[in-house]
Structure formats: structure tokens, C-alpha cells
N, C-alpha and C positions, 0 to 999 in steps of 0.2 A: 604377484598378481592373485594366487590362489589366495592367498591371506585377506586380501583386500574385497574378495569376492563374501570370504566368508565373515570378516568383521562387516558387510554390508547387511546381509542376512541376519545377522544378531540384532543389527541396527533395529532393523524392520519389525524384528519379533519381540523387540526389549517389551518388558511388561510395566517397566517404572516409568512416572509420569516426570513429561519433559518440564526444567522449570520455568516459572514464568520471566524471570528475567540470568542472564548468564551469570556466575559467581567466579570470583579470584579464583584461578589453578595454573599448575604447570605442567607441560606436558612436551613430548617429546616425538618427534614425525620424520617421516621418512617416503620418497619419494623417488619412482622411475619413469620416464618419458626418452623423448625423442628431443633432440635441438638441431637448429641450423642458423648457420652463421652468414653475414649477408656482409659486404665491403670490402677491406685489404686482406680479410683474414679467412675467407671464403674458401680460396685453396686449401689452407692446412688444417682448417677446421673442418668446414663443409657440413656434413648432417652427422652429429653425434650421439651417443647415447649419454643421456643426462641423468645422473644420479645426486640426492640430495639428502643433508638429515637437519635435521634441527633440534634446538631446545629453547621453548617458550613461555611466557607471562603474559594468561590473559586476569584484565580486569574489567568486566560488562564488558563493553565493544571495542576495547584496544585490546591491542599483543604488543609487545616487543620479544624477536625473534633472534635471536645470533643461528648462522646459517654455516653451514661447509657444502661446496658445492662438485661437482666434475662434469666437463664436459670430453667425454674418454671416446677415442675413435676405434671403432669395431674390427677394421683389419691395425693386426700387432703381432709385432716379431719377438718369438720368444714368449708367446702367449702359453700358458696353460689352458688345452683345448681350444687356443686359436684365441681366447677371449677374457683370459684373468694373468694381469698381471702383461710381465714384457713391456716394450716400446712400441710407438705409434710406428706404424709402417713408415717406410721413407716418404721424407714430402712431407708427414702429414703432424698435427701437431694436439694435445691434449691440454684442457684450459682447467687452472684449480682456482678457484672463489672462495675468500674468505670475509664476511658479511654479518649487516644487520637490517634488519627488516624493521618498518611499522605497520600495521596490521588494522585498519578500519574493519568491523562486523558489524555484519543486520540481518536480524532472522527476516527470509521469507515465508517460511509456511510452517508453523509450530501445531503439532500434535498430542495427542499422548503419550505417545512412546519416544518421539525425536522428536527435531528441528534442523528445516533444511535451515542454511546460511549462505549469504553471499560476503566476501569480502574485496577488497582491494587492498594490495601494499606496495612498500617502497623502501629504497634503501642505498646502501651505498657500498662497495666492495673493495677486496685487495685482490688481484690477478694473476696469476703465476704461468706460464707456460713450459714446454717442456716438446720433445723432439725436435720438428723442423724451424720454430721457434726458442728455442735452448735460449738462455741468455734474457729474452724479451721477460717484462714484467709492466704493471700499471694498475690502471684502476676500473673500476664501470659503477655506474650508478642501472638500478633495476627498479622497473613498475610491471605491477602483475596484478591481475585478479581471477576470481575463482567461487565456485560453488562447494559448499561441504554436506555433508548430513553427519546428524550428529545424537550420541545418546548416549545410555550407561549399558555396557558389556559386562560379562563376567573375567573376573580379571584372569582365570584359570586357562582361560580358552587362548592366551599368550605359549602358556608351555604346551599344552596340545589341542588344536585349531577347533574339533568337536565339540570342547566343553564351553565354546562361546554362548551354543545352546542348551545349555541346561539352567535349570530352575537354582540353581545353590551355589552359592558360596560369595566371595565380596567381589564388588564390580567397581569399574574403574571410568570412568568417562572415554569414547571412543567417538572415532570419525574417521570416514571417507570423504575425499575430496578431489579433485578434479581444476588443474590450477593451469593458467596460457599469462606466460610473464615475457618481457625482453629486457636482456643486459645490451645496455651503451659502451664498450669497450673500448678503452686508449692504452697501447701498449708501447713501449719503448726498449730500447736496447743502448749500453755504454756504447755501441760501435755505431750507432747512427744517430742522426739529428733529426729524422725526419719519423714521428710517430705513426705507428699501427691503429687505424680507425675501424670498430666494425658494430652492427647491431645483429646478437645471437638472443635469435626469437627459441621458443621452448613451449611445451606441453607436458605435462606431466600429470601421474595418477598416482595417489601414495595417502596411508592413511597416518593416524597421531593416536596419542594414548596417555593418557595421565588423569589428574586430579580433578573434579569437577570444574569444567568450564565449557 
């Protein structure tokens, strides 16, 4: 979160002018919120904490994104400090996402220093689960969209968070964003016939970093 506040700040204060239209880059983004889970899987899911990363190719206003996702539940046994690592408490169940996104972009409001952006995307997944669903597995297809702001950082300010602000050295293209998606989830199990249905809505805030785009 600190990061994100201060990659915002750099945003606002970059001194290079935004371009007039996006160029080919790649980049790489990361992302933490909240999620919750809504139908058969409401019980073992419930409200998660949702972490994500990615790495992407934009070109003008597409991306293609390949995605890793978690939807990890906050009480866990055998946690380091209650919350790294270990198993999902009893009952309850942790969901892992392996994906790919397509990525619609349109600047809203372009300045001299940034440009906000809105997007929308979609995509389709492989699902894993794990505690009180062990065994379950399947797929979800995901639509989401989202607001960004976006501009060139100093690349420096990655190894220590202050030097986002300084005048020198080489810059990297950066953004904050702000993204409300839901995955469709169908899960199954060898021991049953009858499929796991559920839609696991999400919010998330998380910034990216890479090559001009």
C-alpha cells in the first residue's frame, strides 16, 4: 500500500510529457484487495484476501495479460504470525487462478505529466483449490474493469521508495490502478458428479511497471 501511495505521488509530480497516443511495452503488475465469494462455495470461501501478479503486452489500447491469482483466507493454521503460509482454518478453503486476460484501453483525461485510463477485460482460467475443498478443481471465465493513472517514474525509486522523487537518473513507465472484476467458477471433484457453482466478485488496488506503455 505504501508503495502504491508513493508510485501515485511520483505520478502527479513526473515532469515528462504524457504521449499523445500509447506505444508497444511490457510490463509487469501486482495487485491486493479483498474478494468474496457468492453460491455453493460461499461457505469455504467467503470473504478472502486476494492477491495477484501479472505480466503483460500492451500495443495502443490492447494488452494481453497471463495472470496468477489467490484467493487466500485470513484465519490459517500453522500460519506464520497467524497469516503467511499454513492451511486454511477447518471448513474453509483457499482458491489459486491460473489465466489470461484481454485488455480493452481508453485514455480519459490526458495531461502533461500522465494520463488517467479506463479499461475493461476478460479472460478465462484454470482453478485449483485446496483445504476444505482438497481434491476440487475446474475452471472460471473473468470480466473486470478499472481505472489507471499512468506516467514515467524514476526507475531508482523501485530499490528505494524516495528516489521516485528525484530529478535523475532513467525512468520506467509506471501506474496506479484501481480494478472491480468477478470470476464465474465451476469446480468439480473425481468423487462427485455434481459440480461446484460460484460467482467470486473482487476489488483490488495494485500498481505495474515496465517499458513505455
Amino acid at each position: 500500500m505504501r508503495a502504491c501511495l508513493v508510485i501515485c505521488a511520483a505520478l502527479v509530480g513526473a515532469s515528462a510529457r504524457a504521449e499523445a497516443e500509447p506505444t508497444s511495452g511490457l510490463y509487469f503488475s501486482q495487485s491486493l484487495g479483498i474478494g468474496r465469494a457468492r453460491g455453493d462455495l460461499a461457505p469455504m470461501v467467503g470473504n478472502a484476501m486476494r492477491t495477484r501478479a501479472s505480466i503483460g503486452a500492451r500495443v495502443r489500447w490492447l494488452a494481453i495479460e497471463p495472470w496468477i491469482t489467490s484467493d487466500l483466507q485470513t484465519a490459517r493454521d500453522g500460519a506464520l504470525q497467524g497469516i503467511v503460509g499454513g492451511e486454511p482454518a477447518a471448513g474453509r478453503s483457499d482458491l489459486s487462478y491460473y489465466g489470461v486476460d484481454v485488455k480493452l484501453i481508453a485514455p480519459l483525461v490526458r495531461a502533461d505529466n500522465a494520463v488517467i485510463e479506463s479499461y475493461v477485460r476478460g479472460g478465462g482460467s484454470i482453478v485449483e483449490a485446496n483445504g476444505a475443498l482438497d481434491g476440487y478443481g475446474g475452471h472460471a471465465l473473468g470480466v473486470g474493469a478499472g481505472v489507471q493513472l499512468t506516467g514515467r517514474v524514476r526507475a531508482l525509486g523501485f530499490l528505494w521508495a524516495p528516489l521516485f522523487l528525484i530529478k535523475k537518473g532513467p525512468k520506467v513507465s509506471g501506474s496506479l490502478f484501481l480494478d472491480q472484476g468477478f470470476e464465474f467458477v465451476t469446480l468439480r471433484s473425481m468423487s462427485t458428479t455434481t459440480p461446484l457453482t460460484s460467482r467470486v466478485g473482487h476489488v483490488t488496488l495494485g500498481f505495474a511497471v515496465g517499458t513505455r506503455f
